[in-house]
N, C-alpha and C positions, 0 to 999 in steps of 0.2 A: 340679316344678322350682321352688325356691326365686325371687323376685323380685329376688333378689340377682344369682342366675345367668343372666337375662336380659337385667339392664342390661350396659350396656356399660362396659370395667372404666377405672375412671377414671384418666385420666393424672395421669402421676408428676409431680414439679417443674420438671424438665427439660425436660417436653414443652411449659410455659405460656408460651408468648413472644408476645408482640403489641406488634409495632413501628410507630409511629405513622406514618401515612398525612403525608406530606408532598410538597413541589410539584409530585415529579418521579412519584411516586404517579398525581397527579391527572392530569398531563399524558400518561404510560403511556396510562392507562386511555381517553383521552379521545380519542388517536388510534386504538386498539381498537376503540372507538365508534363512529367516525365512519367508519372502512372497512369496517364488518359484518366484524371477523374473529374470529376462536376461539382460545382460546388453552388451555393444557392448565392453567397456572396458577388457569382459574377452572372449568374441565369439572371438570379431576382435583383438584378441594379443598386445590390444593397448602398446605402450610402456612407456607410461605416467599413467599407473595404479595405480600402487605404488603413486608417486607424488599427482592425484588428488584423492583416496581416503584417503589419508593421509590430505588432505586439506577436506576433508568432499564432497566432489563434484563426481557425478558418472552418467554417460550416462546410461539412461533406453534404455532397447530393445526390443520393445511391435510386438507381432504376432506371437510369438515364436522363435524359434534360430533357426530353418531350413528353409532356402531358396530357393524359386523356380529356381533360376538363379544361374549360377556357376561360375562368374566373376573370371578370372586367377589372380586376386589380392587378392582377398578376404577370410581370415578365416574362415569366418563364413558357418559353415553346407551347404550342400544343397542336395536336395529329396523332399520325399511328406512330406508338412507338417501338423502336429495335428490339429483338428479344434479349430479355433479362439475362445478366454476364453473369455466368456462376462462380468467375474469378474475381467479378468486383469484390467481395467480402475482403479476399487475402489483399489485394492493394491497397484498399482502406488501412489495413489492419498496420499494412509496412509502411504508409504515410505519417498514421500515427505515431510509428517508432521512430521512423528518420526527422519527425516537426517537431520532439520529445515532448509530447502534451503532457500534461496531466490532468485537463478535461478535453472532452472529445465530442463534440454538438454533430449529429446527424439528421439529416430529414431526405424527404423520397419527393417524386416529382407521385402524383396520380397515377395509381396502374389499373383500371376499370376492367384492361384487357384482361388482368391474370385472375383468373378462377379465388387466389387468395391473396387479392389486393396487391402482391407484393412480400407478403409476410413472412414466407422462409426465407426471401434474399436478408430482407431485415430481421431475422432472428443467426440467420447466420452471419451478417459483420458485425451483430454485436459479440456473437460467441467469438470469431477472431479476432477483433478488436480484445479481448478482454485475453485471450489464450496469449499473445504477442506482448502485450503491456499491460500485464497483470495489476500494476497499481493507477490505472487510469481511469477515473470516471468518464462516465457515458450520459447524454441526454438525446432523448430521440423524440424529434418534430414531426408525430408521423400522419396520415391519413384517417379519415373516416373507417375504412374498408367498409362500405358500403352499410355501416352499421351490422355487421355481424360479428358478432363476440368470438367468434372462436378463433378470428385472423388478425383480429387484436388479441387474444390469449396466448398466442403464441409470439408474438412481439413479448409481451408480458414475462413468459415462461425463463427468456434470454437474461432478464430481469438488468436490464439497465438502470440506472440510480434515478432517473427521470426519466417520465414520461408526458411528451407536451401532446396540446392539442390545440390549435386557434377556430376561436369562435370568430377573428377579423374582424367582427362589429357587429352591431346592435341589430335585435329581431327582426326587428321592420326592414333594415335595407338590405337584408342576409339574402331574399331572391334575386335583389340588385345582381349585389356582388360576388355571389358565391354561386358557382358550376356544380348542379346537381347536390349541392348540401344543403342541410337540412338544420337550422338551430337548434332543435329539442334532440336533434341525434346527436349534435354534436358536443349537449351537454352529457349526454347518455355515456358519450365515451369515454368523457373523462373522469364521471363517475364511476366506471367500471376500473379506471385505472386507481381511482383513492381506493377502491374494494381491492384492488392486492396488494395494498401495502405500500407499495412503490410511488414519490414524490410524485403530485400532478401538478400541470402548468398548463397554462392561457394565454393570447393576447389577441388585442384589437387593435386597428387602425383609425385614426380621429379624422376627421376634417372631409367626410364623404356624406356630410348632411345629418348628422343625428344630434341630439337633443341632450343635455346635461344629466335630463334624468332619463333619459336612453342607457345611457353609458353606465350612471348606478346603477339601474335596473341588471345592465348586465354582471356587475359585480357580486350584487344579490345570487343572482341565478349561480355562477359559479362558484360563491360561498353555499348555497343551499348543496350543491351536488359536492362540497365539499373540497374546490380546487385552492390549492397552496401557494402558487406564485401567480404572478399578472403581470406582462409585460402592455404597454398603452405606447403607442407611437404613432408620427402624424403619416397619414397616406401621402405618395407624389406619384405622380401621375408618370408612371414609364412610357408611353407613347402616344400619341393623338388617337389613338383606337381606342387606349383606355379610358375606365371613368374619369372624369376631369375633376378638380380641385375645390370643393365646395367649400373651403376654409381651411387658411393655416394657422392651426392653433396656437394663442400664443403660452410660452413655457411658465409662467403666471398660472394658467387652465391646468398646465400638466399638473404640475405641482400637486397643486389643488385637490387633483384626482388621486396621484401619490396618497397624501395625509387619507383621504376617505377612505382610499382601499386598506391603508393600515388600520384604519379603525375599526374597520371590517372583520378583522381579522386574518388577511390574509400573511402567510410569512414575508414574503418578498411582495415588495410594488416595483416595478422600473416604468417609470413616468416622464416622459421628453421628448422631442422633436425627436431627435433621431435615434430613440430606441426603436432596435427588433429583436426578434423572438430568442435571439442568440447574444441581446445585450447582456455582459455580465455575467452569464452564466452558468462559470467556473462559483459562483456565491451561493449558488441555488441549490447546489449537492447539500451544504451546510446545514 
């Protein structure tokens, strides 16, 4: 194998953005800091970090930062992890106060270990989050929980203004990429989430080999189960361990996919190189 073919293939123009770290940056980071919390923005190498902590806005990442599941996409740690902090909910809750959000994006690392996914840690920082800053909406990025309804019901119950779920991509490469999940469950659960009422959300990852009408297809699927927002953004490749870079799509394609999913009928499209799942999504309460 060529030396050519090993490295990793280097980003287009599109992809080169570095937005300067300024006050609201530092002060982001510093209440982070100072509550021992996790955030996906710095686990998952988001590339949008700079930007929205610069903007005061920052993805919580509640269960710890090590993961039961080792997704070929994903950053973030995985092994056995620490036992679940009964304190984290109240830190959460006082980061939110001290960062003064007025929306508040949470998501959890895999918890396989705990009997309920996880479920009462994340029903209980949405109840302190919501008891501490009464007027702040909430969206929560959460897990399969193994496909059992009742440890998502109780996330449910918390009743956050959003509820997301990533399908990450298209059927066909979902055994690739995804650790232990499963595509039709994971349509399963976001239709359980339009079944109480509560806003559902989606999103994928492009450029890991799938097909134009891959991609619709997956739009369909998550229109038929009824999902309301779709966030589309390009995969990068966090370390030579992970999957590598089968195309970087260009923002022309985004677009593209934008307009269709609007036609679709979905409320929100966020369609771009460097959307994730947390693009915008102070919009999405609306």
């Amino acid at each position: 194998m060529m030396m050519e073919e090993v490295k990793r293939r280097q980003k287009p123009d599109w992809l080169k953005i570095k937005v300067p770290k300024g006050k609201e940056y530092i002060e982001v980071r510093d209440v982070i800091d100072r509550n021992k919390l996790h955030t996906i923005c710095t686990s998952g190498q988001c590339p949008n970090k700079e930007d929205c902590w610069g903007r005061g806005t920052a993805t919580f990442m509640i269960l710890g930062n090590i993961c039961t599941r080792s997704c070929k996409f994903c950053a973030v740690a995985t092994g056995r992890p620490l036992p679940a902090d009964l304190a984290e909910p109240g830190r959460i809750a006082e980061s939110v106060r001290h960062m003064k959000l007025r929306h508040c994006v949470i998501t959890s690392v895999d918890r396989d270990d705990l009997e309920d996914g996880g479920a009462a840690i994340w029903a209980a920082t949405i109840r302190a989050v919501k008891e501490m800053n009464p007027a702040v909406t909430i969206e929560t990025l959460v897990p399969d929980f193994r496909g059992r309804k009742e440890y998502l019901q109780v996330v449910i119950n918390a009743r956050p203004e959003i509820i997301s779920h990533n399908l990450e991509t298209v059927k066909r490469l979902t055994p690739q990429v995804r650790s232990a999940a499963i595509y039709e469950r994971s349509l399963e659960v976001i239709g359980w989430v339009v079944e109480s009422g509560i806003r559902s959300k989606s999103g994928i990852m492009l450029g890991l080999g799938e097909t134009e009408e891959e991609v619709i297809q997956v739009m369909d699927d998550l229109r038929r189960v009824g999902c309301e927002v779709l966030t589309i953004g390009q995969y990068l490749q966090p370390s030579m361990k992970h999957l590598p870079v089968k195309e970087y799509i260009r923002p022309e394609q985004f677009e593209k996919y934008r307009i269709i999913g609007l036609e679709k009928d979905f409320r929100y499209v966020e369609s771009g190189p460097l959307v994730r799942s947390s693009y915008h999504a102070e919009k999405h309460v609306l």
